[in-house]
PAKOLMAR-293803 format. One record per residue: residue in one letter; x, y, z of N, C-alpha, C in turn. Coordinates in steps of 0.2 Angstrom, whole numbers, padded with zeros to 4 digits, always signed. Example, Ala and Ser with C-alpha at 12.3 -4.5 7.8 and 13.67 -1.06 7.14 Angstrom:
<pts>
A+0066-0028+0039+0062-0022+0039+0066-0016+0039 S+0064-0011+0035+0068-0005+0036+0064+0000+0039 
</pts>
This chain:
<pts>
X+1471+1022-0004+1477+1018-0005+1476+1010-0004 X+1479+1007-0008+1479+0999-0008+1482+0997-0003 X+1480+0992+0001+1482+0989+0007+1487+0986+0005 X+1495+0986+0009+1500+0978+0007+1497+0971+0010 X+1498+0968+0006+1494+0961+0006+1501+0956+0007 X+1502+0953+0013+1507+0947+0014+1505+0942+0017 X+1505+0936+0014+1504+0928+0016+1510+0926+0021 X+1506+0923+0026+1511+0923+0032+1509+0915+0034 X+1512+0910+0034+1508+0903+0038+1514+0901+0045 X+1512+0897+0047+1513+0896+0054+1512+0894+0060 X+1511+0891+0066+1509+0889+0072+1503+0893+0072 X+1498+0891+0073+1494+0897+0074+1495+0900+0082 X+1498+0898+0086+1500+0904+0093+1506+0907+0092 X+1510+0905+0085+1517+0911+0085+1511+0917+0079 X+1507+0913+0076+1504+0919+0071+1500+0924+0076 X+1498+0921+0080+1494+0927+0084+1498+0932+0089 X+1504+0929+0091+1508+0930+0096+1512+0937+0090 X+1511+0937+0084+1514+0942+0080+1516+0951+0083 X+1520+0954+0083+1517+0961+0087+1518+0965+0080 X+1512+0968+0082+1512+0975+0079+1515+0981+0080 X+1517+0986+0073+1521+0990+0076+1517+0998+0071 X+1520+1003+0072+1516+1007+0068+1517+1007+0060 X+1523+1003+0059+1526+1001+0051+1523+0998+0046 X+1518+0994+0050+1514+0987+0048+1505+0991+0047 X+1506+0998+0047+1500+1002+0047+1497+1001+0040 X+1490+0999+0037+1489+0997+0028+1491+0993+0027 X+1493+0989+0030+1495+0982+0030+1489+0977+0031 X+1487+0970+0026+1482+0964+0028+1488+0958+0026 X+1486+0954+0033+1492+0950+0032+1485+0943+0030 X+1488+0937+0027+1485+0933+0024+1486+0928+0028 X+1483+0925+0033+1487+0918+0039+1485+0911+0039 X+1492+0907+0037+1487+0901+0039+1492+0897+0043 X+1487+0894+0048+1489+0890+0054+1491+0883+0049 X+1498+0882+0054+1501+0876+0049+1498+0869+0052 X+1493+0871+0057+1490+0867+0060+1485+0867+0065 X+1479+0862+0065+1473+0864+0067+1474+0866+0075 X+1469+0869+0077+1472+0874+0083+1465+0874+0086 X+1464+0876+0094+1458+0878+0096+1462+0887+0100 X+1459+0891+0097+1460+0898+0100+1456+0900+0104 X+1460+0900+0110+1454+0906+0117+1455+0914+0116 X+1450+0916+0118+1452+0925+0118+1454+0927+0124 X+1459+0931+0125+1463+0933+0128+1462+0934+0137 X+1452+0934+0138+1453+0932+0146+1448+0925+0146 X+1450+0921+0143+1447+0913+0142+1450+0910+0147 X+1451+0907+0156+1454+0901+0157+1456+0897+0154 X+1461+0892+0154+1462+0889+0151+1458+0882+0152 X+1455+0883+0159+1451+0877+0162+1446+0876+0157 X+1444+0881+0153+1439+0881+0146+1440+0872+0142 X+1445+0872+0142+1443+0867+0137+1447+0860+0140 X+1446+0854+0137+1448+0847+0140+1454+0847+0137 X+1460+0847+0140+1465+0848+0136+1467+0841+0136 X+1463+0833+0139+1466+0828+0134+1463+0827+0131 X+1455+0829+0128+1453+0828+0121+1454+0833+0115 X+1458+0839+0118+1462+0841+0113+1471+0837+0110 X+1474+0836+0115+1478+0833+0113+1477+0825+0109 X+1470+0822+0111+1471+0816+0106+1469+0817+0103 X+1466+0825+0098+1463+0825+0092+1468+0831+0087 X+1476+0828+0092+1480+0835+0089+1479+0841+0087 X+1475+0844+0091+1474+0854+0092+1478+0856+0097 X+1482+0860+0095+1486+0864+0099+1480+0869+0102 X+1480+0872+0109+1477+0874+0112+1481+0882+0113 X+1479+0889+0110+1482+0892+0111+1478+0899+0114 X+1480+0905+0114+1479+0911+0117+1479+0916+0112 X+1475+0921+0112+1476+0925+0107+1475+0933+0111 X+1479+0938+0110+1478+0945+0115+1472+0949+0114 X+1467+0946+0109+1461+0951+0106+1454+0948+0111 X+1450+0949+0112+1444+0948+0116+1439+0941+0114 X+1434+0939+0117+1429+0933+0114+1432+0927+0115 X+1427+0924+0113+1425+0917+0114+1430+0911+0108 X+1432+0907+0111+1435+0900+0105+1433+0899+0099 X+1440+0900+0095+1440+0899+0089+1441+0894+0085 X+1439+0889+0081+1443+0884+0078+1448+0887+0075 X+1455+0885+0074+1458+0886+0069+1462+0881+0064 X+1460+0881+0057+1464+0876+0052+1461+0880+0044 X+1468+0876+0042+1468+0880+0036+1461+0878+0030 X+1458+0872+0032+1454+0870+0028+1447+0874+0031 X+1446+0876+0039+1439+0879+0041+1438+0886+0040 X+1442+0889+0039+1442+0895+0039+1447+0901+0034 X+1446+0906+0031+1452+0910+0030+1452+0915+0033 X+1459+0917+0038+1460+0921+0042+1462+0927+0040 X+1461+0934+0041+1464+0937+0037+1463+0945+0043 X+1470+0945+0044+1470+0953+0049+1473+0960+0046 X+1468+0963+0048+1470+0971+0045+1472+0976+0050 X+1479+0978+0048+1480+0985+0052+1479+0989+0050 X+1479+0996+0055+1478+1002+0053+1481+1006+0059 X+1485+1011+0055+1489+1017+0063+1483+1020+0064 X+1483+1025+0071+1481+1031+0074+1477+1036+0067 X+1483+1036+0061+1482+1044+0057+1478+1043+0051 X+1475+1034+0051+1471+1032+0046+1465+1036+0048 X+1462+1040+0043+1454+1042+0044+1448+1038+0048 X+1451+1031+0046+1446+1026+0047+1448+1025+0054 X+1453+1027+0057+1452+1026+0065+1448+1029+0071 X+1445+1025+0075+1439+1028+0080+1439+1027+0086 X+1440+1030+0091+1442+1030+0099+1436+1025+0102 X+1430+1026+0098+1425+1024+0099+1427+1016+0099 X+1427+1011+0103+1429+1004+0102+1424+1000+0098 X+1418+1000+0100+1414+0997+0097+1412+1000+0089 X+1411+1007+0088+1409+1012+0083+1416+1010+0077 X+1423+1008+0081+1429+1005+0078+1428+1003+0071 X+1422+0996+0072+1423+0990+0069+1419+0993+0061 X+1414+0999+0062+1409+1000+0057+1413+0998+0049 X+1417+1002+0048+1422+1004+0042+1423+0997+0038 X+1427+0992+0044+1427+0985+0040+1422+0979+0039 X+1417+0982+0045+1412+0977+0042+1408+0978+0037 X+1408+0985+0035+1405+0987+0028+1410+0986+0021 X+1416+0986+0022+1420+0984+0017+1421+0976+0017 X+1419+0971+0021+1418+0965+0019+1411+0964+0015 X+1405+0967+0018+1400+0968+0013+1404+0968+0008 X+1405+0974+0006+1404+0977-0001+1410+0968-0006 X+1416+0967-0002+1421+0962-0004+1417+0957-0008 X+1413+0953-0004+1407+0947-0004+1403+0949-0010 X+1400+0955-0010+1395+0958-0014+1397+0958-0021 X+1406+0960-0020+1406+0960-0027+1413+0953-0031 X+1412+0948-0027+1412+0941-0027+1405+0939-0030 X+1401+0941-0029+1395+0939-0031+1391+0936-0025 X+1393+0936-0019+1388+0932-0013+1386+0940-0008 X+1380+0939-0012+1375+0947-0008+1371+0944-0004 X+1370+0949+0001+1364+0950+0004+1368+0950+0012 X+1375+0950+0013+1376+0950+0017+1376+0957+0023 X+1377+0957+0029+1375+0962+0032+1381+0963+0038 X+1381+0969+0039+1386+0970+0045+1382+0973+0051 X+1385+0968+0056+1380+0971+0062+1382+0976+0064 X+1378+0982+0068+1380+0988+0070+1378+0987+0077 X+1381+0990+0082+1377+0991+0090+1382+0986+0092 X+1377+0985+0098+1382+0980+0105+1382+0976+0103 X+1387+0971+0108+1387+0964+0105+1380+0961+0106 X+1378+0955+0103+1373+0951+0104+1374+0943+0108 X+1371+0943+0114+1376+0936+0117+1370+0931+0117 X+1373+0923+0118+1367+0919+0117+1371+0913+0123 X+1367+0909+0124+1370+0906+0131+1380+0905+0131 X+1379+0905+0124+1387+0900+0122+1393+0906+0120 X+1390+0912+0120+1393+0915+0117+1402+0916+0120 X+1401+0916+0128+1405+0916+0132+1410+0912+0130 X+1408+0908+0128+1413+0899+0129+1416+0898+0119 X+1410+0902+0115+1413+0902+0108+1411+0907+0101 X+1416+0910+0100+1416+0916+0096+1409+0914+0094 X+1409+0912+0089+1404+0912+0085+1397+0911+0087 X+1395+0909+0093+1389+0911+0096+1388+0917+0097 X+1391+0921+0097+1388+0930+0098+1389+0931+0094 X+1386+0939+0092+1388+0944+0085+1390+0947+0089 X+1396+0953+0084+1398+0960+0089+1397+0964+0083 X+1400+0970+0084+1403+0977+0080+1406+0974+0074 X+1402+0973+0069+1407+0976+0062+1406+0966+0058 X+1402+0961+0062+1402+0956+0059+1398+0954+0055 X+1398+0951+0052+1396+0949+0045+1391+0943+0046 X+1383+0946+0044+1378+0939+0043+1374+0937+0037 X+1372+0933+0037+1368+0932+0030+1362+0928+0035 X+1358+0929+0032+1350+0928+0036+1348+0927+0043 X+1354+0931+0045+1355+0931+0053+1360+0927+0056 X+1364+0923+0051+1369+0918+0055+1375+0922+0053 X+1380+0921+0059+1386+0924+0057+1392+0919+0053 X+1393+0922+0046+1396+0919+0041+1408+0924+0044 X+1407+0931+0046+1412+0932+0046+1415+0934+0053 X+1417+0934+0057+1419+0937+0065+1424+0940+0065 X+1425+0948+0070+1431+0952+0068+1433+0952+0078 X+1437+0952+0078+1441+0955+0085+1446+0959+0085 X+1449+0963+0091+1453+0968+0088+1458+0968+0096 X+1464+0969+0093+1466+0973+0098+1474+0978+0096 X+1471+0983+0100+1475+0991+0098+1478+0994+0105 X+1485+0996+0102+1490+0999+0105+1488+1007+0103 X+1494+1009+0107+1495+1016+0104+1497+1017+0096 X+1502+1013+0092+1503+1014+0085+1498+1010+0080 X+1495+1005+0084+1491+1002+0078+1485+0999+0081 X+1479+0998+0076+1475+0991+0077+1474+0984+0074 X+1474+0981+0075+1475+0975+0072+1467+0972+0072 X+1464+0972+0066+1457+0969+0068+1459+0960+0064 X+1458+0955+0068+1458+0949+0066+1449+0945+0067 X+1450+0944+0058+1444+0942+0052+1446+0936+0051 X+1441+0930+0054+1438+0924+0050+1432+0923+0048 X+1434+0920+0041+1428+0919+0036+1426+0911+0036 X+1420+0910+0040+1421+0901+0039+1420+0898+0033 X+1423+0895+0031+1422+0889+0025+1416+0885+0027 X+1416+0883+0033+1411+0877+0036+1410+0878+0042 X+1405+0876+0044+1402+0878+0048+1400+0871+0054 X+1404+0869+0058+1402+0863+0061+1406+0864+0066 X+1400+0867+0073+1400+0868+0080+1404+0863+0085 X+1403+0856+0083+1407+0851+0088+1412+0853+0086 X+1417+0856+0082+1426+0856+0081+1428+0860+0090 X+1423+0866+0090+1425+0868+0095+1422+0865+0102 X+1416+0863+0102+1411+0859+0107+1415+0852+0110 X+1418+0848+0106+1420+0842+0106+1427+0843+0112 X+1429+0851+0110+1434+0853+0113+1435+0855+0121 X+1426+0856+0122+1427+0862+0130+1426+0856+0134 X+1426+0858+0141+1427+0855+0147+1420+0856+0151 X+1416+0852+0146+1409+0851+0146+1405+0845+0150 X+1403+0843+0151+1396+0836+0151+1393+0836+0145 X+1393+0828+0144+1390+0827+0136+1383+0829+0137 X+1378+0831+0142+1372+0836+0141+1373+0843+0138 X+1378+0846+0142+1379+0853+0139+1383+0853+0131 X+1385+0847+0130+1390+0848+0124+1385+0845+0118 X+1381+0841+0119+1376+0841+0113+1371+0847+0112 X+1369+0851+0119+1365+0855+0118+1368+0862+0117 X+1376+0863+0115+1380+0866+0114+1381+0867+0107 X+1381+0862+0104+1381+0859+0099+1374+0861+0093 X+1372+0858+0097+1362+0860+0092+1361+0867+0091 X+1363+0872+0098+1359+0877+0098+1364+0882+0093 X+1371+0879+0093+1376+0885+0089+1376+0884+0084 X+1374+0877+0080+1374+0876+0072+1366+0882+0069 X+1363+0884+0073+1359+0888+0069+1361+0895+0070 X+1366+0896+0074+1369+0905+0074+1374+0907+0068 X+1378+0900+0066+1384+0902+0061+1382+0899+0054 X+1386+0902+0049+1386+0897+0043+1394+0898+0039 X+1393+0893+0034+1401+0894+0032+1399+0895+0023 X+1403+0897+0021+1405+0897+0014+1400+0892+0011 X+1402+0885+0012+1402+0881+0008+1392+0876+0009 X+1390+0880+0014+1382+0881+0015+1379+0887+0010 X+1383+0889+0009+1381+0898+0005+1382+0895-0003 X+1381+0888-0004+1385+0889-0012+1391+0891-0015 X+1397+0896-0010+1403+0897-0012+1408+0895-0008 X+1407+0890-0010+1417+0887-0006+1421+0891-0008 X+1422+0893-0017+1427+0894-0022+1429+0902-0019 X+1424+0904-0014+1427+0912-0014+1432+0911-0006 X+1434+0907-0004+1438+0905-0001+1446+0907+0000 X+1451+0910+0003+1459+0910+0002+1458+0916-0004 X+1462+0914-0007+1465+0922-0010+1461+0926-0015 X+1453+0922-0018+1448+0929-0020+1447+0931-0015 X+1446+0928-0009+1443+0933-0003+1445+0939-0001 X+1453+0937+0000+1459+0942+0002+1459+0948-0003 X+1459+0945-0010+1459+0951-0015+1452+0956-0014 X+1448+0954-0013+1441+0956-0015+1440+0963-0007 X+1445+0959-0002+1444+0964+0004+1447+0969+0005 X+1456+0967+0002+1460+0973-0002+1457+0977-0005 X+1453+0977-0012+1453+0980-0015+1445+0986-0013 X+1440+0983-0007+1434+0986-0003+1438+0989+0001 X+1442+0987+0005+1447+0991+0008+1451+0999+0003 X+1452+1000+0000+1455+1002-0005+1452+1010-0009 X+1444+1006-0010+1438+1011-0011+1436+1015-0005 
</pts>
């Protein structure tokens, strides 16, 4: 069955703050923050980051109830893109981590047949690196998506009894100080924050494909979904 596909923009903390319900089951909602944002995952203090060099760089600093490390969010870095699925989906797994397998080989396949191969989804435990604590994209987890070892997609998830909701960012770009610039660091640890994360991720637009960006991506993960 084809996933319903809805475009949804807005604060990026009322778009995360969304609830799901078992209705909204086969459903990929399409999101874009109407403005840039720094995302913590749901047990981040909020002492994490400098909230007056977020305010003078106009990021709203919000919360999201899924797990991991800080997220940039804007509509130009990323496309966001979250997928639900009820309980009686085939594809559902009690197993939390074993969960993510399904979608990260259906983003594969999305990419591949985009034409940007060689991507890979990692399987097993998380993978942590000093920073991973403080920012999404310094770890790998269950079901994410790399290409020569740098994480190009990241997936978190959080599930009720009717649904799961796995929330998908594909970065455009790739550039660590968006969120470093942000934490409640010393400039020793924020440069070397900085240096050591730009070789863990990459974006789109380091890949040679910007163009697969917002609505091929969405189409191509519907339709890998789907198969």
């Amino acid at each position: 069955m084809t996933p319903t596909v809805e475009r949804r923009s807005g604060a990026a903390g009322d778009l995360h703050a969304l609830e799901v319900t078992a209705a909204d089951a086969g459903s990929i909602w399409w999101l874009d923050a109407s403005a840039p944002a720094l995302v913590l995952g749901s047990t981040q203090p909020q002492t994490t980051v400098d909230l007056g060099r977020a305010a003078a760089r106009g990021v709203e600093v919000v919360r999201r109830r899924s797990g991991g490390g800080a997220v940039y969010v804007a509509s130009d870095a990323l496309t966001w893109i979250d997928v639900v699925i009820g309980p009686d989906d085939p594809r559902w797994c009690d197993d939390v981590n074993r969960s993510f397998d399904w979608l990260g080989a259906a983003w594969v396949d999305a990419l591949d047949a985009l034409g940007l191969c060689g991507g890979r989804a990692h399987a097993g435990a998380m993978v942590r690196s000093p920073w991973s604590s403080l920012v999404c994209f310094g770890g790998l987890g269950p079901g994410e998506v790399t290409f020569d070892g740098r994480k190009l997609v990241g997936i978190a998830q959080r599930r009720t009894r009717d649904a799961a909701r796995f929330q998908c960012a594909a970065l455009h770009r790739w550039d660590p100080t968006e969120v470093t610039d942000l934490l409640a660091i010393d400039a020793v640890d924020r440069d070397r924050a900085s240096t050591e994360l730009r070789r863990v991720a990459v974006g789109l637009e380091e890949l040679g494909a910007a163009a697969l960006a917002g609505e091929a991506m969405v189409g191509a993960l519907a339709a890998a979904i789907a198969r």
